[in-house]
C-alpha positions as CSV (number, residue, x, y, z in Angstrom):
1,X,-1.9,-5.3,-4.9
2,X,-3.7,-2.1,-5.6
3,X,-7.5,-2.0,-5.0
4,X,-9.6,-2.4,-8.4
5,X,-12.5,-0.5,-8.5
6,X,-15.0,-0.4,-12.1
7,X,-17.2,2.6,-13.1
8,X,-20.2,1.4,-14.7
9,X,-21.3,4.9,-16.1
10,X,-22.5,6.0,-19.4
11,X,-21.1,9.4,-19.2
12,X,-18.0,9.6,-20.5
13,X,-16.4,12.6,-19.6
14,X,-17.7,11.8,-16.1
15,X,-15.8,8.3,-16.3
16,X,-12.8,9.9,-17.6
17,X,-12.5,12.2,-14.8
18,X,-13.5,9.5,-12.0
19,X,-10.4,7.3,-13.9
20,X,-7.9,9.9,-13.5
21,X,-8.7,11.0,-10.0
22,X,-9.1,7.3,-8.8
23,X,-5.6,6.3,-11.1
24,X,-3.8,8.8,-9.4
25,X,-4.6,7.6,-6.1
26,X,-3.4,4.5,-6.9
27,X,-6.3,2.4,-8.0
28,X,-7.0,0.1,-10.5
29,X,-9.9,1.5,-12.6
30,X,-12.0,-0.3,-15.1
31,X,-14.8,1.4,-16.9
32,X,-17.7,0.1,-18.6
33,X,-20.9,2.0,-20.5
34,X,-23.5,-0.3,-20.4
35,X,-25.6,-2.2,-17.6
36,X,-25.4,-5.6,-19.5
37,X,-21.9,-5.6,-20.5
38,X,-20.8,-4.4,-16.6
39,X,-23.0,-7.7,-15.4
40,X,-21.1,-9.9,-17.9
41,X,-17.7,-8.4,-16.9
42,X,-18.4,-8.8,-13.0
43,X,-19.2,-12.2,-13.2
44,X,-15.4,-12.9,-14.9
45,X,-13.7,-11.0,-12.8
46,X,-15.2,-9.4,-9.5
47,X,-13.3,-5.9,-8.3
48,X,-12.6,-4.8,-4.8
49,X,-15.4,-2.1,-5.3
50,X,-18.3,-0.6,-7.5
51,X,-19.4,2.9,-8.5
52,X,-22.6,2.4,-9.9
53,X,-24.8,4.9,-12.0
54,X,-28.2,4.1,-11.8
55,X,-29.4,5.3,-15.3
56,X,-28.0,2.8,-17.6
57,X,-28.1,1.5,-20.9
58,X,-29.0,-2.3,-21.1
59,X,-30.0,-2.7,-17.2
60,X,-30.3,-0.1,-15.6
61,X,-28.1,0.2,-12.0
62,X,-30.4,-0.3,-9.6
63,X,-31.3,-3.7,-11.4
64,X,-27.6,-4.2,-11.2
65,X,-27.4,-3.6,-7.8
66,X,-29.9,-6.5,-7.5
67,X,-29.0,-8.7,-9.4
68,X,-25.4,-8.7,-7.6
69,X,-26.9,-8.5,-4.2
70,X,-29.0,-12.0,-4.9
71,X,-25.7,-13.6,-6.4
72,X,-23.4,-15.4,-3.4
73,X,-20.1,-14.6,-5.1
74,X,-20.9,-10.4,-4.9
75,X,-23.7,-10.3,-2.3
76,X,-21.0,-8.5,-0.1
77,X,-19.7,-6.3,-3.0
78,X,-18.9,-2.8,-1.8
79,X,-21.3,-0.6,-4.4
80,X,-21.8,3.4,-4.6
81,X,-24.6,4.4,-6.3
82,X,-24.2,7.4,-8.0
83,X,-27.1,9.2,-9.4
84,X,-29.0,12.6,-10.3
85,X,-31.8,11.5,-7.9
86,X,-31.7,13.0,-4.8
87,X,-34.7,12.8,-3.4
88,X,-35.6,10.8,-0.5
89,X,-37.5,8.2,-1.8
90,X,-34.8,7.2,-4.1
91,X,-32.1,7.4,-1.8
92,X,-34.4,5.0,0.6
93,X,-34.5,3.0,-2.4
94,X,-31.3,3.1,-3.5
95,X,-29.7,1.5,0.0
96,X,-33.0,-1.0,0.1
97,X,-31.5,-3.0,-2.8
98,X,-28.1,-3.0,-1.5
99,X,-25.8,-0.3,-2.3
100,X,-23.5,0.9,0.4
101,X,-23.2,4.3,0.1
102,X,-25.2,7.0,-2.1
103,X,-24.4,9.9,-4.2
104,X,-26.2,12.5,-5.7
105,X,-24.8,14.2,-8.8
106,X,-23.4,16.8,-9.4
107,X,-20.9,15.8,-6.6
108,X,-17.5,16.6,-5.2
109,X,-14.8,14.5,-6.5
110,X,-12.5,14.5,-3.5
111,X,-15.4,13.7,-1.5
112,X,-16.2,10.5,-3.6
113,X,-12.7,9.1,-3.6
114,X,-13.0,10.0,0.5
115,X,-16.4,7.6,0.4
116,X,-14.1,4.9,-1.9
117,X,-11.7,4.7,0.4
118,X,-14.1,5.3,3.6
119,X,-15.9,2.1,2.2
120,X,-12.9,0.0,1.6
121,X,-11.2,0.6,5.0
122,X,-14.5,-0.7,6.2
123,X,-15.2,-3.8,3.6
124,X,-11.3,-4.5,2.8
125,X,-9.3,-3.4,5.1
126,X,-6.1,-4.9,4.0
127,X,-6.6,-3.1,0.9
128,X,-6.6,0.7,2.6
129,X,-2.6,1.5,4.0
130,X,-3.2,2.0,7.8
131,X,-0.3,4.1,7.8
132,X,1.3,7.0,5.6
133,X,4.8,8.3,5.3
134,X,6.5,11.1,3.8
135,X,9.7,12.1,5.0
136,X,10.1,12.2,8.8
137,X,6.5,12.4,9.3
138,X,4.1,9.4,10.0
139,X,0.5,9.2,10.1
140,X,-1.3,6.4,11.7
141,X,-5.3,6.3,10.5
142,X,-5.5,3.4,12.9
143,X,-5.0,5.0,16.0
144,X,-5.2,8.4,15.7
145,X,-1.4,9.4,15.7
146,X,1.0,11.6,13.9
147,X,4.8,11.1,14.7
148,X,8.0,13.6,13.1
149,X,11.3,11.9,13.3
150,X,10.0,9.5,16.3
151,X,8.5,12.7,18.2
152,X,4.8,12.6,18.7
153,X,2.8,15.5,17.4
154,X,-0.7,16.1,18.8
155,X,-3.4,17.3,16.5
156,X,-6.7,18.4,16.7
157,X,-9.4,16.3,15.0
158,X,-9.7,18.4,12.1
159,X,-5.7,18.9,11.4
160,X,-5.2,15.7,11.6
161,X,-7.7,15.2,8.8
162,X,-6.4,18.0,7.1
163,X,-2.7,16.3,6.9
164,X,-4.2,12.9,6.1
165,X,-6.4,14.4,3.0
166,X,-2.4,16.2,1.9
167,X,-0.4,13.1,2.2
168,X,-2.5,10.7,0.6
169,X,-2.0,13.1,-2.6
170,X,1.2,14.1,-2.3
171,X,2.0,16.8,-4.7
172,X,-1.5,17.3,-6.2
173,X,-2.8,21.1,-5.4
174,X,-5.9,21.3,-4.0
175,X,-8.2,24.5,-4.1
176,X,-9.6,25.6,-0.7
177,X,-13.4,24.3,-1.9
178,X,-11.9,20.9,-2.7
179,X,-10.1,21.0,0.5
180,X,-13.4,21.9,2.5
181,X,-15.4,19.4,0.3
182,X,-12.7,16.2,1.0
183,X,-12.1,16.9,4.8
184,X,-15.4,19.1,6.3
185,X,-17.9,17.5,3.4
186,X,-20.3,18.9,1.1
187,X,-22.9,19.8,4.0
188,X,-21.3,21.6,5.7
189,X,-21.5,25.8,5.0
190,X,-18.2,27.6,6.2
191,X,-16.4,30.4,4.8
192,X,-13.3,29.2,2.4
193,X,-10.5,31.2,4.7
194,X,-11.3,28.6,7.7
195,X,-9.1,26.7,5.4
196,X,-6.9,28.7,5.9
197,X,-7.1,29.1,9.9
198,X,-6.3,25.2,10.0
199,X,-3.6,25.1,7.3
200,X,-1.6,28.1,9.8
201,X,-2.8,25.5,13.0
202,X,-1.3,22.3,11.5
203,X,1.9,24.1,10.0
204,X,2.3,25.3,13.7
205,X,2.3,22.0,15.0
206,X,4.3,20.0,12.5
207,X,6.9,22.9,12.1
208,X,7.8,23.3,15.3
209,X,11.3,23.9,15.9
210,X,11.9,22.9,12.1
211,X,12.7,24.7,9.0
212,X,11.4,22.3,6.3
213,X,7.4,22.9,6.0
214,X,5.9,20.1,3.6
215,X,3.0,22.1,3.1
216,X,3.0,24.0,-0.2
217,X,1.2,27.5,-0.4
218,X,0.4,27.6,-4.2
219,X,-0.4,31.2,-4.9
220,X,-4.5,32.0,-6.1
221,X,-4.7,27.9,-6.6
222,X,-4.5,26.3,-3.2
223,X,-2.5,24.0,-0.9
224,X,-0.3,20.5,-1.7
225,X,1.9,18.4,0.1
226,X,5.5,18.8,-1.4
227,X,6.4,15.7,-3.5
228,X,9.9,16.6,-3.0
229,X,9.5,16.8,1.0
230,X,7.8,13.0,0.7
231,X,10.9,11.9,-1.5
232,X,13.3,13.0,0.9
């Protein structure tokens, strides 16, 4: 069963675009706009995980994120704040009451669906696929490992992320910013063409002695992994 994970967020447009890039991950997404209404819906039927806003309608999320904290059945709820608040104070705040994890909007989309499944790999484990295949190539989060057709292929730290981040959306083109924001992370400041350096570095090692590269160059848009290589 696919993890089910509910937006309680007032913005729409924002929702709509969390649905879709969660959906096509293959998540279960519910979405509600209101505080009240989420709090009525999580007491039916509890997901596998929570992205919170904390300006709400009703009650707001941080009352929420109480109020499901002091509650048995979701006191171990994973929950993701999100939020235009990014001071300090409010993020010290924000964790005090019990979410897991904290973002400050406007934020990277591939980074948030990184924390979602960061967070569930921790929380639910049986929910997050410890290994990923496509083709002749295998990728083991568990341990670290990257196999093509049975032979092992060593990787640096950052390739291996690299390939993870490309499989897990296999056929979806990224753009070099939403490549450094999913696998380096928001904070960190490097030129856009080191993309590029590991892209070459991880071809190198996966291609070797092969003809078939399953990494897609899609001219002025980015990179993908070939949805046709992972069929085959």
């Amino acid at each position: 069963m696919n993890p089910r994970v509910m937006i309680v967020e007032d913005e729409e447009p924002l929702t709509l675009l969390l649905r879709y890039n969660l959906e096509s991950e293959g998540y279960e997404v519910d979405s509600v706009a209101r505080g009240d209404e989420a709090e009525i819906r999580l007491a039916e039927a509890t997901p596998d995980l929570v992205l919170l806003d904390w300006m709400l309608p009703g009650v707001s999320g941080i009352e929420l994120c109480r109020r499901l904290r002091a509650k048995p059945e979701t006191q171990r709820l994973p929950i993701i704040m999100l939020t235009a608040r990014g001071e300090e104070g409010e993020r010290i705040r924000g964790l005090a009451t019990g979410a897991d994890d904290y973002v400050v909007k406007p934020f990277s989309v591939p980074e948030l669906v990184a924390r979602v499944r960061a967070l569930l790999r921790r929380t639910k484990p049986e929910h997050v696929s410890r290994t990923l295949k496509a083709g002749d190539i295998e990728l083991d989060r568990e341990n670290r490992r990257v196999r093509r057709n049975a032979r092992e292929i060593h990787l640096g730290p950052t390739e291996f992320k690299l390939l993870e981040f490309l499989m897990q959306s296999s056929g979806r083109v990224f753009t070099r910013e939403q490549l450094l924001d999913g696998v380096w992370g928001r904070d960190v400041y490097i030129d856009e063409r080191t993309v590029d350096v590991h892209v070459g570095r991880l071809r190198k090692a996966i291609n070797r002695g092969r003809k078939t590269d399953p990494i897609r160059t899609v001219r002025g848009s980015g990179y993908s992994f070939d949805e046709t290589f992972a069929r085959s």
